[in-house]
C-alpha positions as CSV (number, residue, x, y, z in Angstrom):
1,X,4.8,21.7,14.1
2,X,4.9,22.0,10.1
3,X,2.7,19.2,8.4
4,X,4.0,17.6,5.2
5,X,0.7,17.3,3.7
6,X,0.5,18.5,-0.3
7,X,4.3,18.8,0.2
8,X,5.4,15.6,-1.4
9,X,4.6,13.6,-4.3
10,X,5.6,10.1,-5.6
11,X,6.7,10.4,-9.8
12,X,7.9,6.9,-10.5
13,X,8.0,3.1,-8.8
14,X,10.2,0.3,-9.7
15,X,9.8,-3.7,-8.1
16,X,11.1,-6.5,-9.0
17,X,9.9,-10.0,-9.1
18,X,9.9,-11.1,-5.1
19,X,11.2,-14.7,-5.0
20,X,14.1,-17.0,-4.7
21,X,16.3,-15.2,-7.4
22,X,19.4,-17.3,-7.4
23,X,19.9,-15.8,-11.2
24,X,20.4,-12.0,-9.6
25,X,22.9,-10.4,-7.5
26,X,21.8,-7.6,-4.7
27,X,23.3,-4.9,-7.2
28,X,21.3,-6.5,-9.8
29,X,17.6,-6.2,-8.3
30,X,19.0,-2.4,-6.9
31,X,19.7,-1.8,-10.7
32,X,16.5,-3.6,-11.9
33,X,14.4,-1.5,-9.3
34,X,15.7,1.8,-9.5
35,X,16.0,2.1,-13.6
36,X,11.9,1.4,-14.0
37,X,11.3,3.6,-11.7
38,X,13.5,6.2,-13.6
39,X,12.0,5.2,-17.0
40,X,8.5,5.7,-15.2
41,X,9.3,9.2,-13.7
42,X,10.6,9.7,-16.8
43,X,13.8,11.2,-15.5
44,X,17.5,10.1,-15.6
45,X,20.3,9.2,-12.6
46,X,21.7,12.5,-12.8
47,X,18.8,14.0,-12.1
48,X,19.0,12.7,-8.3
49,X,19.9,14.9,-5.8
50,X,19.9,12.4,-3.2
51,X,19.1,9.1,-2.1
52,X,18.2,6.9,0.8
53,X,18.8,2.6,0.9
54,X,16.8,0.8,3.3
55,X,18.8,-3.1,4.0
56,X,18.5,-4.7,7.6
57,X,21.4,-7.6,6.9
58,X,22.4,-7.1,3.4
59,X,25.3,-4.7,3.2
60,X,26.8,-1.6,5.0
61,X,26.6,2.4,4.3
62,X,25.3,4.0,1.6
63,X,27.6,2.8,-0.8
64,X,25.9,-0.6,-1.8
65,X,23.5,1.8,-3.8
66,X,25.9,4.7,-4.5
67,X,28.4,1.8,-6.7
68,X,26.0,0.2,-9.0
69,X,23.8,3.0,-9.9
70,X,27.0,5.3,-9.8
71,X,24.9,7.8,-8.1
72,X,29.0,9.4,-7.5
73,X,29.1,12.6,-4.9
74,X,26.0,13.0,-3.9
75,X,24.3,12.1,-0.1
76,X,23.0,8.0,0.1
77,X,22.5,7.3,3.2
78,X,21.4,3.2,4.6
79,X,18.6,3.0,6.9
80,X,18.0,0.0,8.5
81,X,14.8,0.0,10.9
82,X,13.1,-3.3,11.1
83,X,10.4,-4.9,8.8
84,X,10.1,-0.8,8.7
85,X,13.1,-0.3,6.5
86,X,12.2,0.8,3.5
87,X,9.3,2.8,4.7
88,X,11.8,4.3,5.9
89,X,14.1,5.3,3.4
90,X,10.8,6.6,1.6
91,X,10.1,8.6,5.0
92,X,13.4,10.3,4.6
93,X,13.3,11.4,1.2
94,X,10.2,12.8,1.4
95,X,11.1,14.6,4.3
96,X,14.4,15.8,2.4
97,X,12.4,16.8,-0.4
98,X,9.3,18.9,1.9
99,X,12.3,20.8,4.0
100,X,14.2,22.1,0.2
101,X,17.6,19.9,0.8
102,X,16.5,18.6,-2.6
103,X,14.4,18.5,-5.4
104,X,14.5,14.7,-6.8
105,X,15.3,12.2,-4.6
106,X,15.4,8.0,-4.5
107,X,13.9,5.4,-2.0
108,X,15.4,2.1,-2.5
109,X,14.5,-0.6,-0.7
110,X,16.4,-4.4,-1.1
111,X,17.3,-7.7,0.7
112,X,18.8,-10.9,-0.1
113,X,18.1,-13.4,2.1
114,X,17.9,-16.7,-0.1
115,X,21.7,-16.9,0.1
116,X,22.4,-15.8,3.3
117,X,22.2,-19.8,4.8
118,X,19.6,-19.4,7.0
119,X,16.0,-21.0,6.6
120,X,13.9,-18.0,7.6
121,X,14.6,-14.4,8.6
122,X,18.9,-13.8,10.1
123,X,19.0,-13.5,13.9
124,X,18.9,-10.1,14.6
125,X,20.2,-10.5,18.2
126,X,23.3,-13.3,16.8
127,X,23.8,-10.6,14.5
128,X,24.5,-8.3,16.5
129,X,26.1,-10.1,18.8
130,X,23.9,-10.2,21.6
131,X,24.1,-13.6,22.7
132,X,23.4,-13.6,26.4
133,X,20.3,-12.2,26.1
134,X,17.1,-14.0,27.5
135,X,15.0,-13.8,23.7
136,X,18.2,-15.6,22.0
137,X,17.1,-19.3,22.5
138,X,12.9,-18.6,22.7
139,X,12.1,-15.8,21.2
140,X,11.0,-16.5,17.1
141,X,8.6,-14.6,14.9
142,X,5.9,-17.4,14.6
143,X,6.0,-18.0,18.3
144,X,5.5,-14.5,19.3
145,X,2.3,-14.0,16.6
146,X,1.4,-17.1,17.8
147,X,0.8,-15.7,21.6
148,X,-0.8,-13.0,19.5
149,X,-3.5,-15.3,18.4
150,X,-4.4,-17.7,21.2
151,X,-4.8,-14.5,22.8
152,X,-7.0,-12.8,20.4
153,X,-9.0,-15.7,20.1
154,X,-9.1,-15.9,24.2
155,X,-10.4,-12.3,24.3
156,X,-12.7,-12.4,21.8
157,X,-14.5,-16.2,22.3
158,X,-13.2,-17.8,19.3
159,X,-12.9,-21.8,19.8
160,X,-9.8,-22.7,18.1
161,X,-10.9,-24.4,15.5
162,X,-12.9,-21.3,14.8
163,X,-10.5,-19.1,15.6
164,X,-7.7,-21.0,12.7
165,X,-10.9,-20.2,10.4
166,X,-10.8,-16.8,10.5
167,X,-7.3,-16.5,9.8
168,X,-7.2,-19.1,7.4
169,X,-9.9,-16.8,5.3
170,X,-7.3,-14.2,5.3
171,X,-4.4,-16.6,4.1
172,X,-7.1,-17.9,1.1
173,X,-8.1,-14.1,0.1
174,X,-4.5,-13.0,0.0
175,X,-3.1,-16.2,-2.1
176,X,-6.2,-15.0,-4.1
177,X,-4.7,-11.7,-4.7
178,X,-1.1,-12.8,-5.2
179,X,-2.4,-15.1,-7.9
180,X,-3.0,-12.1,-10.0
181,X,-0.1,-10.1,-8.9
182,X,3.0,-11.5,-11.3
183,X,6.1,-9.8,-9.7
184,X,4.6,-12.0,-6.4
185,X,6.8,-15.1,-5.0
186,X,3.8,-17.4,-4.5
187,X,0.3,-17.5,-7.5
188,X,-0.8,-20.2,-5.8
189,X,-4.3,-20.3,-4.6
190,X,-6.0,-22.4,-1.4
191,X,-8.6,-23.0,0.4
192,X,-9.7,-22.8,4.2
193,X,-9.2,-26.8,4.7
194,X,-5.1,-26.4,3.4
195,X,-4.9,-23.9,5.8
196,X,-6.7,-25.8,8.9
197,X,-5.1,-28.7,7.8
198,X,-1.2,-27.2,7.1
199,X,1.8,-28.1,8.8
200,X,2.0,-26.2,12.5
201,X,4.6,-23.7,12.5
202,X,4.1,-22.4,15.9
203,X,0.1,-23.0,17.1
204,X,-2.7,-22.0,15.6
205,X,-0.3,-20.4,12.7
206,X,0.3,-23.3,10.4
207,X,2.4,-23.0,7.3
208,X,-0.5,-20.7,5.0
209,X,-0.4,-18.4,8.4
210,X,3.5,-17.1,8.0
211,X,4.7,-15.1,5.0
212,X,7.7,-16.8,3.2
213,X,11.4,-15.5,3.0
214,X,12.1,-13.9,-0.5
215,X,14.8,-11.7,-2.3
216,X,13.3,-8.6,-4.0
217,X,14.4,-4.8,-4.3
218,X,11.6,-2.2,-4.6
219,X,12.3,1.6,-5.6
220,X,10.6,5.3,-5.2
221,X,11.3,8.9,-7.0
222,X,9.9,11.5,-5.1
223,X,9.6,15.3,-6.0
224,X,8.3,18.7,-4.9
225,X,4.6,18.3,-5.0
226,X,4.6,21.8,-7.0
227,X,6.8,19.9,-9.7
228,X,4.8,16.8,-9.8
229,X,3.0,17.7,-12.8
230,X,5.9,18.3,-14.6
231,X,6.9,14.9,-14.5
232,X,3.5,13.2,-15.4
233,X,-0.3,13.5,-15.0
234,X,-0.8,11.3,-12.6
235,X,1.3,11.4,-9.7
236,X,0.7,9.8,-6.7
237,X,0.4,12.7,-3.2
238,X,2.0,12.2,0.1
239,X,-0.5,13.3,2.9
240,X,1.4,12.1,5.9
241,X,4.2,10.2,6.8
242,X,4.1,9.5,10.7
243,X,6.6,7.0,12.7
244,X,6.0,5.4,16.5
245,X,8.6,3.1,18.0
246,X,7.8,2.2,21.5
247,X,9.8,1.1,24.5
248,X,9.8,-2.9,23.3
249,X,8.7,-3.6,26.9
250,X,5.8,-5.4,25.6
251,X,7.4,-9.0,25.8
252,X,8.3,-7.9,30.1
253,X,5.3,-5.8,31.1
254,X,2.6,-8.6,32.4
255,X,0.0,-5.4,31.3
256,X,0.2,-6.0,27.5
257,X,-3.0,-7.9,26.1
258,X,-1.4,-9.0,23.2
259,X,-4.6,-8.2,21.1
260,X,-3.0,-4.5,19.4
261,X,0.5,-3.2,18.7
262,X,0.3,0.7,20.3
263,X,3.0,1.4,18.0
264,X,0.4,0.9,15.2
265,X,-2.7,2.6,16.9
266,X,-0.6,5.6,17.7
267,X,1.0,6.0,14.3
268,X,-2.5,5.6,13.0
269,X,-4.0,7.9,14.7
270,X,-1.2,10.5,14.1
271,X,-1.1,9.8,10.2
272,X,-5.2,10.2,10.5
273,X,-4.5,13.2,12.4
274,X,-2.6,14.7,9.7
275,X,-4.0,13.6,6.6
276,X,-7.6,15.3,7.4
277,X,-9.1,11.5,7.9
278,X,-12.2,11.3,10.9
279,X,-13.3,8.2,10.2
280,X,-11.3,5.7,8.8
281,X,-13.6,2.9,7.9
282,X,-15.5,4.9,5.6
283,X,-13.2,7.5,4.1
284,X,-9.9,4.8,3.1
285,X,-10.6,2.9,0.2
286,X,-7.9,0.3,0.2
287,X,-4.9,-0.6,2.7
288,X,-1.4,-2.6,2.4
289,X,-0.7,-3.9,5.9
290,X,2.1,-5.7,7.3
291,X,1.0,-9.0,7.1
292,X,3.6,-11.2,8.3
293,X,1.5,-13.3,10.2
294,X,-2.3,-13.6,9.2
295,X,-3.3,-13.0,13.0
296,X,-0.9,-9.6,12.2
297,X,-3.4,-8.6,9.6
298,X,-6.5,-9.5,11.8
299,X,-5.1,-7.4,14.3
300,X,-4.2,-4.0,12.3
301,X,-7.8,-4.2,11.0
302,X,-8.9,-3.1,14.8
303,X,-5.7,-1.1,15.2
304,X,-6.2,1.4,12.4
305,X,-9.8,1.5,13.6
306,X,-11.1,-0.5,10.1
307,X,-13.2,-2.8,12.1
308,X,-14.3,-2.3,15.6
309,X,-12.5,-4.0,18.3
310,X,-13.0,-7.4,18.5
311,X,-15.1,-7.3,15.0
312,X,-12.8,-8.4,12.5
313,X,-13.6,-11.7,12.0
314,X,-16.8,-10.6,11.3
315,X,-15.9,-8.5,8.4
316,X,-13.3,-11.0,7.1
317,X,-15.9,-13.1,6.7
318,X,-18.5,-11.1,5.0
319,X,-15.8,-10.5,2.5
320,X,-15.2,-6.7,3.6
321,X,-11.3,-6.5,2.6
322,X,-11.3,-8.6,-0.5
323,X,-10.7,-6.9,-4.2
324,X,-14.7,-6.5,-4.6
325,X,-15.5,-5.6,-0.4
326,X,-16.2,-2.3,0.6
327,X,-12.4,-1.7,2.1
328,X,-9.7,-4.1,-0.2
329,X,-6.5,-5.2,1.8
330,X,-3.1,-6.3,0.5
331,X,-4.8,-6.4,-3.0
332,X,-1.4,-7.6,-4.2
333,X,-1.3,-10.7,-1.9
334,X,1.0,-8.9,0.8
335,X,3.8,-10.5,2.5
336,X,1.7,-13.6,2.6
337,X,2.9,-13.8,-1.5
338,X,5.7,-11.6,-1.5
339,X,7.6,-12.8,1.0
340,X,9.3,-10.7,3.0
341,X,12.9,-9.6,2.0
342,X,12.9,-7.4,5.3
343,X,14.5,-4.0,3.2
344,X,12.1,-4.1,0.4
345,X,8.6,-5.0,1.9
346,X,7.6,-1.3,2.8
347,X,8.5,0.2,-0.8
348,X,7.0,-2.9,-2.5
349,X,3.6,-2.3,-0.5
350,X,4.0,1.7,-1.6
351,X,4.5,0.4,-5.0
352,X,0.8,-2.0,-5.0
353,X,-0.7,1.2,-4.0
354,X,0.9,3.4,-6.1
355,X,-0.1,0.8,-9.3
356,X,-3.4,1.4,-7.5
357,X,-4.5,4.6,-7.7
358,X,-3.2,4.9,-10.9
359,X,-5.2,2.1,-12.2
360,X,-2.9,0.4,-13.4
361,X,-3.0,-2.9,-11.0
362,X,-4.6,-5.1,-14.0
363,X,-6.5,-8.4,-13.3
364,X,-6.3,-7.1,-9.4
365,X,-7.5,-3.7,-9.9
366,X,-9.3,-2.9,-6.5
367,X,-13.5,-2.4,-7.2
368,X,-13.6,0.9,-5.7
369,X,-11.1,1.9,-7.8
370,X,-12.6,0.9,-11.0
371,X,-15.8,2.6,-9.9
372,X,-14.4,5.6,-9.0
373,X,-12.7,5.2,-12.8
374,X,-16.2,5.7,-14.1
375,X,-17.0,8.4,-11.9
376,X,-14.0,10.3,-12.9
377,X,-14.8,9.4,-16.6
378,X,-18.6,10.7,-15.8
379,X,-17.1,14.1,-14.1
380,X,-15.6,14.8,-17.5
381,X,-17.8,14.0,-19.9
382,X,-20.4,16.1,-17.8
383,X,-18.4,19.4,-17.8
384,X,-16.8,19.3,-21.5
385,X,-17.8,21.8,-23.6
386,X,-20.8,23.0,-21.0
387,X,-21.1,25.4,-18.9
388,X,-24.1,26.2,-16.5
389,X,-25.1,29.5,-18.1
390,X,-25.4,27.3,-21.7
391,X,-26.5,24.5,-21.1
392,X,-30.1,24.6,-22.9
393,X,-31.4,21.9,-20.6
394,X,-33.7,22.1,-17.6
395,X,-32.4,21.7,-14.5
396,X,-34.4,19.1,-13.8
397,X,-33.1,17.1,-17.1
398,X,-31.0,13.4,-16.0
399,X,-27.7,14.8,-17.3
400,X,-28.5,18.5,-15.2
401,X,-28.6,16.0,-12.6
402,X,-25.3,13.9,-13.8
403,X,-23.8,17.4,-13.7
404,X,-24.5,18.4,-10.2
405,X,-22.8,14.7,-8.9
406,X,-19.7,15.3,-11.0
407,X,-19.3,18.6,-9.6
408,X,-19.8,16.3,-6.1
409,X,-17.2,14.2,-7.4
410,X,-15.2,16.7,-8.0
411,X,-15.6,18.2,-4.4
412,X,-14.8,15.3,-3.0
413,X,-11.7,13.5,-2.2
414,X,-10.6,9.8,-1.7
415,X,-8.0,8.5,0.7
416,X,-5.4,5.4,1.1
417,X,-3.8,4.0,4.5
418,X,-1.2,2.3,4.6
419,X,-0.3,0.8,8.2
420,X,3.2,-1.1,8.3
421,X,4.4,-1.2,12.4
422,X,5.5,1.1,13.3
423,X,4.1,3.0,10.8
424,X,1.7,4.7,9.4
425,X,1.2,6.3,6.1
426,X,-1.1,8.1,4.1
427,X,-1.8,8.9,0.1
428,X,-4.4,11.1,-1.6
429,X,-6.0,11.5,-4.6
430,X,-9.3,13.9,-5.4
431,X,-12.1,10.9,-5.5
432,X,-14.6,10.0,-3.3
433,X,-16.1,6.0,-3.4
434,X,-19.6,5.4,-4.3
435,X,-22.0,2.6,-3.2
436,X,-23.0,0.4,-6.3
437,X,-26.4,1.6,-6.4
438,X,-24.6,5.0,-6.9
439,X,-21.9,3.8,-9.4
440,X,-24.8,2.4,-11.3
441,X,-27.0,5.2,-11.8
442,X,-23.7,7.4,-12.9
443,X,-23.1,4.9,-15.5
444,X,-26.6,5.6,-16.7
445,X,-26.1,9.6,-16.3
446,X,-22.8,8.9,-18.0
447,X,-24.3,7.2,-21.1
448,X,-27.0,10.0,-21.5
449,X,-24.2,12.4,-21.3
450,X,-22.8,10.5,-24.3
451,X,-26.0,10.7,-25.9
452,X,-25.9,14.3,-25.6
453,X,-22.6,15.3,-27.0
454,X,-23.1,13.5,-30.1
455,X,-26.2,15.0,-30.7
456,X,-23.9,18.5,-30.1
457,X,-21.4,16.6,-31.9
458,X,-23.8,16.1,-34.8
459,X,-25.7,19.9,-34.5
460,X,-21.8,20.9,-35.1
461,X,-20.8,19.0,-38.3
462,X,-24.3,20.1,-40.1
463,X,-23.7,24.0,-39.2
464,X,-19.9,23.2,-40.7
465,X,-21.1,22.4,-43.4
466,X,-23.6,24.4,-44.9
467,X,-21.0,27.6,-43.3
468,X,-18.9,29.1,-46.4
């Protein structure tokens, strides 16, 4: 089977502000989304060829995106798959764009839900009609996670006031990031205690456990990864795209442990498969995860193999997935700030990432980012105006040295996961990630490279000027 690594690549991301937007209509957030994400590709609404909508409840057919961009006579196509949606609709494009059917196409994902009249999430059976079914009057989102939990904690030996702990720490670090993140429903921060001592929604998930319901509309431009460059500098790879949707016997079959969604192992795996990645722990640099639930997000730490099984609340609590731990998730503050405007999560999690790698994620810039910044700045300052044949130092000289690691740096390659059931996908982008010892001594091989060139610098201006 053809891969769709190196195939794809990502030009230009739109988002609007996730919240209660009373003020804008669903064709205003589709307009809102899609136009910075055509000023950012730097391309124009003709230059579509086609285009995907991802909505669970919204609207119907492709039209609700075809009539206010007047995207007239070419294929839109809805897809409506779950929290999954607008993964989705990203999924197809690319896929459309890797197979020739077109060059430039949009990914737009959008929900609103504040005006719908219902409190949280629509019914998906009532909508649909399926009224006699035996989920229809038990079955809710908290109550299921909540299983999830007093399971996990069963499992793994976690008292439950222990156990609220360790998902309360993931509630505090996301508010954290959301803080920082200004197109996010919620800034506000907490702490541990507000979470212990919150409401109970469905127990142990209290009211800091369970993302909120927002509007929000969330937008991708994808192109031929030979064109990429064309469009701007610093596009953003596809390296696999993989879906698994299992039998949803999980709920009937008295064999489920409730401590991992297979849906999200096996996409995992397949996405790792694909995308070159052996070990996922070390190689991925930062994640966004579906974190409807903060047990969810405890749980796809073991599922995309991040933390060992059962070992998650360990590296939650040594800080391993904040901005400034050695593997940063939902550095944007998830669906735990966001919301979750069902249609839109999946591009607005692309779009974090995407803001990412680019460096462009401000006050919540991810640490291994801004390291690898500094690395990619050392790489080249080391190589400009050098080369190994001229270069009158000894090869034993610091900057000879700083050389060697930027070629390393170059060599290398750094990696992004991104695990939404039932999905999993996967971005690139040539960097590795260095310990801080490491980071530190390039900064110092980085400023005697500095030194160096203006001495060159210098050596060049005096020889200028004495020359005719």
């Amino acid at each position: 089977m053809e891969s769709i690594r190196d195939k794809v690549a990502i030009i230009g991301m739109g988002c609007t502000k996730f919240g209660e937007n009373w003020d804008k209509s669903t064709d205003d957030m589709i307009i809102d989304a899609a136009y910075e994400a055509y000023e950012d590709a730097g391309i124009e609404p003709k230059d579509i060829g086609a285009a995907w909508l991802g909505t669970y409840v919204t609207d119907i057919t492709g039209q609700m995106l075809a009539r206010p961009l007047k995207l007239d006579y070419i294929p839109v196509t809805r897809v409506e798959n779950a929290c999954a949606t607008g993964s989705d609709a990203l999924r197809n494009a690319a896929y459309a764009v890797a197979c020739g059917a077109c060059d430039i196409a949009l990914a737009l994902g959008v929900e609103k839900l504040k005006d719908s009249g219902y409190s949280g999430l629509p019914d998906f059976e009532l909508y649909r009609r399926q009224l006699n079914t035996y989920r229809t009057r038990t079955y809710s989102p908290p109550g299921h996670f909540a299983m999830m939990a007093t399971k996990y904690f069963e499992k793994y030996g976690l008292g439950p006031d222990e156990g609220k702990r360790v998902i309360g720490q993931i509630a505090v670090k996301n508010h954290h990031n959301g803080s920082l993140a200004p197109k996010a429903h919620f800034h506000n921060e907490i702490t541990v205690e507000q979470v212990v001592k919150a409401p109970i929604i469905a127990w142990p998930l209290g009211l800091y456990d369970c993302c909120g319901v927002s509007d929000g509309a969330a937008a991708a431009i994808v192109t031929r990864a030979d064109l990429a460059k064309n469009f701007r500098s610093d596009p953003v790879y596809v390296k696999s795209l993989q879906i698994s949707v299992g039998p949803l016997e999980g709920y009937m079959n008295p064999a489920y442990d409730w401590v991992h969604v297979e849906e999200t192992v096996r996409a995992g795996r397949a996405a790792y498969a694909e995308a070159g990645i052996r070990n996922p722990r070390e190689e991925i640099s930062l994640a966004e995860v579906h974190d409807c639930f903060s047990i969810t997000e405890l749980v796809i730490m073991e599922d995309l193999q991040f933390s060992p099984r059962g070992k998650a609340p360990e590296d939650v609590a040594a800080g391993f997935f904040t901005l400034e731990g050695g593997l940063p998730v939902n550095t944007d503050g998830g669906l735990k700030c966001f919301g979750h405007p069902i249609g839109a999560s999946g591009l607005r999690m692309m779009y974090e990432v995407y803001k990412q790698l680019q460096g462009k994620a401000e006050q919540r810039q991810a640490w291994v980012v801004r390291r690898q910044d500094a690395a990619s700045a050392l790489s080249s300052s080391a190589t400009r105006n050098r080369s190994t044949e001229g270069d009158p130092r000894p090869p034993n000289h610091p900057s000879s040295e700083g050389q060697e690691r930027a070629k390393m740096w170059r060599r290398g390659s750094w990696r992004f996961y991104f695990g939404l059931p039932p999905y999993g996908f996967h971005f690139h982008k040539k960097r590795p990630g260095p310990s801080k010892e490491e980071y530190l001594s390039m900064l110092e091989d980085y400023r005697r490279n500095l030194e160096d060139e203006v001495q060159v610098v210098k050596k060049e201006i005096e020889e200028i000027k004495k020359g005719p």
